[in-house]
C-alpha positions in Angstrom: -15.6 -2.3 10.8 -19.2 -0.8 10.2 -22.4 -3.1 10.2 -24.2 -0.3 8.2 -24.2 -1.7 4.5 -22.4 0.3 1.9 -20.1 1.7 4.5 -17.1 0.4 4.3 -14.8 -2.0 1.7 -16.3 -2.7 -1.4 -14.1 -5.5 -2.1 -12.3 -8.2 -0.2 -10.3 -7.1 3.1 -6.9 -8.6 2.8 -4.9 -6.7 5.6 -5.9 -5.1 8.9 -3.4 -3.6 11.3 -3.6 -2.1 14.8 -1.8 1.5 15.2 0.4 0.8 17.6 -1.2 2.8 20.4 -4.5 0.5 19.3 -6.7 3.7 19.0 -6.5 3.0 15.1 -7.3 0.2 13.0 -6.1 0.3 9.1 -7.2 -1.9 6.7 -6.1 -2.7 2.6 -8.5 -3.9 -0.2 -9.0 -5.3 -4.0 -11.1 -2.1 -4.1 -8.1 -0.4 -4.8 -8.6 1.8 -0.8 -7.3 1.4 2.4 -9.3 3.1 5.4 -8.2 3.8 8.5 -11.0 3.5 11.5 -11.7 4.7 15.1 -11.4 1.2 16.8 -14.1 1.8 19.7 -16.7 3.4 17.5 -16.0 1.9 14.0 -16.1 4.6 12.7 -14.1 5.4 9.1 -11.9 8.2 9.6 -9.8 8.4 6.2 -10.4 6.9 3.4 -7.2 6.5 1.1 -7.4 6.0 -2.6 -4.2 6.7 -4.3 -3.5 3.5 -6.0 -4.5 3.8 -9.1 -2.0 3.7 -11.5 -2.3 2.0 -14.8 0.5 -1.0 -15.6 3.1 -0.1 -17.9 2.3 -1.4 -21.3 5.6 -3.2 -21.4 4.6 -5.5 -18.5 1.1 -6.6 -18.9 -0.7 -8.1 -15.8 0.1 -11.6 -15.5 -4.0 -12.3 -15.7 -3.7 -11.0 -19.4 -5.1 -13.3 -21.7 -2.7 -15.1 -23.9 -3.6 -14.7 -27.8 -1.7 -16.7 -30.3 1.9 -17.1 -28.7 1.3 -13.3 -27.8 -0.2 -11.0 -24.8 -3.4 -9.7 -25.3 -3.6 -6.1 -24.7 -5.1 -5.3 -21.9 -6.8 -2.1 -20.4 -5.5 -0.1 -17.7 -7.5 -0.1 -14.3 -8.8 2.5 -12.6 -7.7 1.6 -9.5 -5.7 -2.0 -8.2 -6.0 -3.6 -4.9 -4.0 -2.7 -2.3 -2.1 -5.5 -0.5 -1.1 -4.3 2.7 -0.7 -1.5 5.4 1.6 -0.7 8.1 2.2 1.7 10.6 5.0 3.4 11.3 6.5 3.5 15.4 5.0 6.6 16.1 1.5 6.1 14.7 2.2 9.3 12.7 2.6 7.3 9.3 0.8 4.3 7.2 1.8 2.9 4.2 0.5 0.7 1.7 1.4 -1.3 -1.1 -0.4 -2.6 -4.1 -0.9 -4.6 -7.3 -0.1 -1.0 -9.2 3.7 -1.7 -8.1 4.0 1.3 -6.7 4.0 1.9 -2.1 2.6 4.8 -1.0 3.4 6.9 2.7 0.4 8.5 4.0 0.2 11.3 7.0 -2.2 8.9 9.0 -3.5 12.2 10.8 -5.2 13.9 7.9 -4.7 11.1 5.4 -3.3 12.7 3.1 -0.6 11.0 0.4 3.1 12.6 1.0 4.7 10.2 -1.0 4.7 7.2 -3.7 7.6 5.2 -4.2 8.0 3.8 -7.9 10.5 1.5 -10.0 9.0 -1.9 -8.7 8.7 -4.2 -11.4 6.5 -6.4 -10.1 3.4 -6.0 -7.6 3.9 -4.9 -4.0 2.7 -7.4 -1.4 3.8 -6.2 1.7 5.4 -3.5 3.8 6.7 -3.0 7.7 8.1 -0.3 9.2 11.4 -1.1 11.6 10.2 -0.6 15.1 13.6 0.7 16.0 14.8 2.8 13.4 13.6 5.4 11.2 13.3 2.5 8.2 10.5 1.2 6.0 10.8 -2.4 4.3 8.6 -3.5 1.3 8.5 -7.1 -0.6 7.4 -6.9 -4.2 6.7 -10.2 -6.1 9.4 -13.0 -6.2 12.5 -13.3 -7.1 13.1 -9.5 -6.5 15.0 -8.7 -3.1 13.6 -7.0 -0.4 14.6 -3.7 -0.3 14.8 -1.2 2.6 14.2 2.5 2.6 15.4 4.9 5.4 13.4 7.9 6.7 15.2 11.5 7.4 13.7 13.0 9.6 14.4 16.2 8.8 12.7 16.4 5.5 10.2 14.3 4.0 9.3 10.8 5.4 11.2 8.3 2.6 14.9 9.7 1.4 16.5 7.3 0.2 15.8 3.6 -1.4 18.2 0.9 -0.8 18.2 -2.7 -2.7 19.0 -5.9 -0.8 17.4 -4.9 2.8 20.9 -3.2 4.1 
């Protein structure tokens, strides 16, 4: 969004999303960030870095070098890209998902992280919020199912997780 250098991303852009009142614009990286902008002025509101989880040893990153019939071990990363964002209906949530397998749900007002949602076993590629109901979808890496989580609102944002999309 900013034409001053050093500004923004420091890595390729690979998702930007509208708010839905179109005040916002949110966008995901391979820096391992996601910021959300002011769409008139350009200006960088938030800048969310939460993603940065190391992969389980047990399940290398498919880029690992192969050694001898066996995985080469590989060192964790301070931070993995972050594949997507979405807003939530009211414009009062975002959430990400990224290569560190885990989804994240950010206030988008303050930016600040209310929850991350583990147990993925692959990486997380994409997420949408339901426009109808209180729900949140996310697609890790084939052949996992999609699954659906459902939002109380009552409480915190995310309650429950649900495999198979029901």
């Amino acid at each position: 969004m900013s034409r001053r250098r050093g500004a923004g991303h420091t890595k390729a852009v690979v998702s930007v999303k509208f708010s839905n009142g179109g005040e916002r614009l949110a966008s995901a990286s391979a820096d391992g960030t996601a910021r959300v902008w002011q769409t008139l002025s350009g200006e960088c509101l938030h800048v969310l870095s939460g993603h940065t989880q190391a992969r389980p040893a047990a399940a290398p990153p498919l880029s690992c070098p192969a050694r001898q019939g066996r995985r080469k071990a590989c060192r964790p990363a301070a931070r993995q890209g972050v594949n997507d964002v979405a807003w939530d209906p009211s414009d009062r949530y975002l959430a990400t998902a990224s290569d560190d397998r885990t989804l994240i749900l950010w206030g988008a007002a303050a930016g600040e992280r209310l929850r991350t949602l583990e147990g993925h076993t692959n990486f997380v590629f994409c997420c949408a919020f339901n426009p109808r109901q209180s729900s949140l979808a996310r697609v890790p890496r084939p052949p996992a199912p999609p699954a659906c989580l459902s939002r109380s609102a009552a409480r915190a944002p995310v309650a429950n997780v649900r495999a198979g999309g029901r």
